[in-house]
Structures are given as structure tokens and as C-alpha cells.
C-alpha positions as CSV (number, residue, x, y, z in Angstrom):
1,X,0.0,0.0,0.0
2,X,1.2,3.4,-0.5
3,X,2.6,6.1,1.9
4,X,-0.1,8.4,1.0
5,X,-3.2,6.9,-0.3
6,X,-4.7,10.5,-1.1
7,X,-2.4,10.2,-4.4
8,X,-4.7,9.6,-7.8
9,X,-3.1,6.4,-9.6
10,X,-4.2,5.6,-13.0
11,X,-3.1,2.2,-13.7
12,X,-4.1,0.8,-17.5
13,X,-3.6,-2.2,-18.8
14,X,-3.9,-3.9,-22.2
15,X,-3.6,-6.6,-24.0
16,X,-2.4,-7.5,-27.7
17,X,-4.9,-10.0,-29.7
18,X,-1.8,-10.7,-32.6
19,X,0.6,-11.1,-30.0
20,X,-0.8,-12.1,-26.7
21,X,2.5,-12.8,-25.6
22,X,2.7,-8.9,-25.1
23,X,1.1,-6.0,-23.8
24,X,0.9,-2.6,-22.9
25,X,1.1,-1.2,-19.6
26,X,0.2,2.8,-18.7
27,X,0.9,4.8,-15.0
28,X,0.1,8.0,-14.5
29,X,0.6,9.0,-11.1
30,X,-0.3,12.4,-9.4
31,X,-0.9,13.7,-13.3
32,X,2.7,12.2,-14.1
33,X,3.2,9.6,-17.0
34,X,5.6,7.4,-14.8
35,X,5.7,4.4,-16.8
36,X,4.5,3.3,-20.6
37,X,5.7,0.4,-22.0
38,X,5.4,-3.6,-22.3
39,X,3.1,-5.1,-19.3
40,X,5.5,-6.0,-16.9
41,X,3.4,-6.2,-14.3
42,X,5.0,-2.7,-12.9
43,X,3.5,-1.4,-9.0
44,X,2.5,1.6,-9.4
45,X,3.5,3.3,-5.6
46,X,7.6,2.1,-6.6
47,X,10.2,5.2,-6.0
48,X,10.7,7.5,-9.3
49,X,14.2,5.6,-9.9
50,X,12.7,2.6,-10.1
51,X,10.8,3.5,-13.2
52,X,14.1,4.5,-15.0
53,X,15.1,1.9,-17.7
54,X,15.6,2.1,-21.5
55,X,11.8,-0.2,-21.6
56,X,10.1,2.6,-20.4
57,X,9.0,4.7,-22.7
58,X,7.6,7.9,-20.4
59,X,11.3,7.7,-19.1
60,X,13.5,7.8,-22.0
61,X,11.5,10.7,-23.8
62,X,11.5,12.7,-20.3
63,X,15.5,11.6,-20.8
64,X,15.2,13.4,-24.7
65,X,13.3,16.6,-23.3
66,X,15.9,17.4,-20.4
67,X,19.0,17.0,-22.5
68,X,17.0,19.3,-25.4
69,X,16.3,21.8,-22.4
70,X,20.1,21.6,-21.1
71,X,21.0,22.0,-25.3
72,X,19.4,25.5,-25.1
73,X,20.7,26.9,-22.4
């Protein structure tokens, strides 16, 4: 359970009829896109850092967009 259950989770998850083997999993927490990418089964109350890897999507274009914002300073 989380620290502070007063924190609005949206937690999606899909599925992929042509490939059921995969899927897609979505959480957006306190209006932040913390994780998009494969279903991995991801808990959506986990530390920031834990969301950081290459497989999530939400991560590595937030990645993109800081070093753009450090470019143009």
C-alpha cells in the first residue's frame, strides 16, 4: 500500500490479440506519466528511480526533453 493513499493512480492495462504474448502497460501518477511500456506487471507506488530503464518509454523521452532543455541553455 502506498505512503499516502490521497495520491490519484491511473493504472491501465492492455492486452495485444496478434501477440498475446505482449502488452501494454500505462501509469500515470499524481498527473505524471511514470511508466509506458510492455506489461510487466509494474506497482504503481515504486520510488521514481525505479521506473528508469531504456523499456520505459515515459522515461527515456523525459531523458530526450531534459537533454534538449540543457542543449538550449
Amino acid at each position: 500500500m502506498p505512503d499516502d493513499n490521497s495520491i490519484p493512480v491511473v493504472h491501465l492495462t492492455g492486452g495485444c490479440e496478434w501477440e498475446p504474448e505482449h502488452g501494454i502497460e500505462v501509469i500515470i501518477r499524481n498527473g505524471e506519466l511514470i511508466y509506458l511500456g510492455a506489461f510487466n506487471g509494474e506497482w504503481a507506488w515504486g520510488e521514481q528511480e525505479h521506473y528508469e530503464e531504456d523499456y520505459n518509454y515515459a522515461f527515456v523521452v523525459k531523458q530526450s526533453v531534459d537533454i534538449e532543455k540543457e542543449n538550449l541553455d
